[in-house]
Structure formats: C-alpha cells, structure tokens
C-alpha positions as CSV (number, residue, x, y, z in Angstrom):
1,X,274.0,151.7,128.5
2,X,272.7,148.6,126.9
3,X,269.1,148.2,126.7
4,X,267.2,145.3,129.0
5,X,264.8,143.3,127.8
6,X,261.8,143.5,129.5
7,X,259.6,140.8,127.9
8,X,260.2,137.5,125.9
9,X,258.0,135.6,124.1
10,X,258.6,133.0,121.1
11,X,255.1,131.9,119.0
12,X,255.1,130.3,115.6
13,X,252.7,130.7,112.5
14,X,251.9,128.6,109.8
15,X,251.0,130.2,106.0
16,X,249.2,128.1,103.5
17,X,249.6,129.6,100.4
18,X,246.5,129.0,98.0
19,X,247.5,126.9,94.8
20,X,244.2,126.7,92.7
21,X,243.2,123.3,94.5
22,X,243.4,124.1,98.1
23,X,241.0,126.9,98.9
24,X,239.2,125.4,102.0
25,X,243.0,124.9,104.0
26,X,244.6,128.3,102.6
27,X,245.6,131.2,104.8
28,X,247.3,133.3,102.2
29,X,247.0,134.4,98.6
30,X,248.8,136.1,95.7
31,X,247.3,139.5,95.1
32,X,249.5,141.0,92.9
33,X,252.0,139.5,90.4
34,X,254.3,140.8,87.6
35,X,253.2,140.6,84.4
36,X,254.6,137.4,83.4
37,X,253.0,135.7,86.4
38,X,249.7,134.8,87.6
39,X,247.8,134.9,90.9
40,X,247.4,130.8,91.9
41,X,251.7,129.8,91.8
42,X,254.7,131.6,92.3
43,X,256.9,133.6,89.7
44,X,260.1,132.2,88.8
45,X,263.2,134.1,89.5
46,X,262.7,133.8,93.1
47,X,259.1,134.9,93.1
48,X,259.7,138.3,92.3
49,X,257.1,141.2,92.4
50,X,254.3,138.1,93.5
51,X,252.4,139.8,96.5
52,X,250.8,137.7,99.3
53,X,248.2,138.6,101.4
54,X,247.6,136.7,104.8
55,X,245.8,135.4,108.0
56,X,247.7,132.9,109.7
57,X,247.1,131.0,112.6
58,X,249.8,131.8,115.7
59,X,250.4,128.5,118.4
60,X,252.4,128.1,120.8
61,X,254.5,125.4,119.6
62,X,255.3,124.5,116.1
63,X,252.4,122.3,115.4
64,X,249.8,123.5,113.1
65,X,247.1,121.7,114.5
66,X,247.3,123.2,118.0
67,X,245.2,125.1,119.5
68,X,246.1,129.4,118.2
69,X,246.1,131.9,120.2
70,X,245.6,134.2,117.8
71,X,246.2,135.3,114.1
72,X,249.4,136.9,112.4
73,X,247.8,139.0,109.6
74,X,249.6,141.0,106.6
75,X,251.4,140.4,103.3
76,X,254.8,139.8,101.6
77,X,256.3,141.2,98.9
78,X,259.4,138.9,97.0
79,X,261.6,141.9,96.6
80,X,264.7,140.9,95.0
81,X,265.3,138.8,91.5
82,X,268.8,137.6,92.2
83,X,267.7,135.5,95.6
84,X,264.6,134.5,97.5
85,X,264.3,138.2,99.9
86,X,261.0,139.8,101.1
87,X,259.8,142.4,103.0
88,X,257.0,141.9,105.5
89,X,254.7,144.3,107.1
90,X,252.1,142.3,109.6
91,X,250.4,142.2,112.8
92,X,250.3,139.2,115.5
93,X,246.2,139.8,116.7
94,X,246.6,137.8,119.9
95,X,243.3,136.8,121.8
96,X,244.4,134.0,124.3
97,X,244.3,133.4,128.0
98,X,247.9,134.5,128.3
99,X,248.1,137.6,125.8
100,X,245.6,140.0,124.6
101,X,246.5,142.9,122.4
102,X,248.5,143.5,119.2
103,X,252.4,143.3,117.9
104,X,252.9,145.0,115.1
105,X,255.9,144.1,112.4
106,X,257.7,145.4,109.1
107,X,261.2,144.8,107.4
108,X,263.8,143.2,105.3
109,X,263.7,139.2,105.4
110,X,266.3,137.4,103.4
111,X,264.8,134.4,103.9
112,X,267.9,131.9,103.0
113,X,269.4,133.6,106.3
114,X,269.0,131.3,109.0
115,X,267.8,133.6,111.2
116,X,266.4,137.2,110.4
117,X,265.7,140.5,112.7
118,X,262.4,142.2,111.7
119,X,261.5,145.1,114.1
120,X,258.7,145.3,116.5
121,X,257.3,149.0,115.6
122,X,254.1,148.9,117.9
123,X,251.3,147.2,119.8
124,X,248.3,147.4,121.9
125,X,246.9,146.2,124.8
126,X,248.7,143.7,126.5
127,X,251.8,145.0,123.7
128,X,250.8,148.9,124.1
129,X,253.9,150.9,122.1
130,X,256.0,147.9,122.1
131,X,259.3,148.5,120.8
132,X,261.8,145.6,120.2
133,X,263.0,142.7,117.9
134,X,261.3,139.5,116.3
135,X,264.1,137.0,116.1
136,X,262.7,135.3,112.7
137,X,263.7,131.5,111.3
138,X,262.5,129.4,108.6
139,X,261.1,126.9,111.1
140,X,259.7,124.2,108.2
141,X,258.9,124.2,105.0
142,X,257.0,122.2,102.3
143,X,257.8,123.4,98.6
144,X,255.8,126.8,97.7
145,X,252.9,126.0,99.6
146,X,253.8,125.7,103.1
147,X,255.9,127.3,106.0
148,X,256.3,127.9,109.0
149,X,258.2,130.7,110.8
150,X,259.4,130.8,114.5
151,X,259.6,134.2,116.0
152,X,261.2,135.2,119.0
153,X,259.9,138.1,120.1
154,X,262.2,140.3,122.5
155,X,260.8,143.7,123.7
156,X,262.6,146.5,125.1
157,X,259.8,148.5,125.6
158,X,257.1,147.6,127.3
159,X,254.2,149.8,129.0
C-alpha cells in the first residue's frame, strides 16, 4: 500500500559561510578541519574533513532578505575526497504565524546531484514525530561563501 502524504511544505535557507572578513553577515563557520586546512576557507580536495557549524535563516521564498520564519540550525561534514558529498544532521526551529514547532534532519547529500532526499527523522509541535522526506536542491550559489538550498518537505507522518 503506498504511503499518502499527509503534509507538504517547501521553505528555503540561506548559509553564509564566515571567510575571515565577513563576521557581522555570517551564519556558519568551520569548526573542525583536517590538518592541512584551517578554520576561515575551505580545504581543497573538495573540502574534505572541513566541519561547519550553522544558524541559518528559513523564508518562504528564495530571497534572503525576506522576512524568516524561523532558523535551520546544524552542521556539515564534507565527507568524501573524490567529489563535493556531505552529510548533514540539522533542525528547521520554525516560530512563524503559519508553523510552530521543529523538523528534524540527517543524511547523505551529494551535493553535485541535482536534487537530494535527506530524511525527516522527527519534530515537535506543530511537526510532533514527523516522519517523511526533504526533497533537497542546490537552489543558488555564490563561490564557497554562499548558498542556498530549497527543501521540499513531504511528510508521511504527521500527528
């Protein structure tokens, strides 16, 4: 029997990754790098073993300078030497009109796949014990200091 959705949502968030020279805009930063990297840029080889903490704001729509509706905090590890991959373990905190509660998230991203399916393993309030899929694309991008992701959040359990 296959599963029914029973709730759909698509938000976006927008990390800033801290370079050395941009401290008041940042939203994320390197907390752990291998030993032939450093904490303020990326590791070549794909970034590997650099590990980036964050607290990024969510909108609605893809534009970073709209109003959030809540934050999408975590980290990202750069997992694999060979191409860029990751593996992300976060949590949308929503606090908005329309949700309240959290969505919890962890898995695989092999982020030169257009679009990537990271699982929803939990939530509260207005997301209590959500199961389901985030739907996850490479939305924009500007060199190692900015992206934005889109994620499509489908939920097939809901309480």
């Amino acid at each position: 029997v296959p599963l029914k959705p029973c709730r759909n949502l698509v938000l976006y968030f927008h990390d800033i990754l801290y370079n050395g020279k941009n401290a008041k805009n940042a939203t994320s930063a390197i907390v752990g790098a291998p030993q032939w990297g450093n904490l303020t840029t990326l590791t070549v080889n794909n970034h590997f073993g650099d590990l980036a903490v964050f607290d990024d704001p969510i909108t609605l729509d893809n534009n970073l300078h709209s109003r959030p509706v809540g934050r999408a905090q975590g980290f990202y590890l750069y997992d694999m030497k060979n191409t860029f991959s990751s593996w992300l373990g976060f949590t949308f905190v929503l606090n908005s009109t329309d949700y309240r509660g959290t969505i919890t998230f962890g898995g695989a991203d092999p982020i030169l796949t257009k679009y990537r399916e990271i699982s929803v393993v939990g939530g509260t309030g207005d997301f209590l014990m959500a199961r389901g899929i985030a739907n996850v694309s490479t939305d924009a991008f500007e060199g190692d200091v900015y992206f934005r992701l889109r994620v499509n959040i489908t939920l097939y359990e809901c309480y």
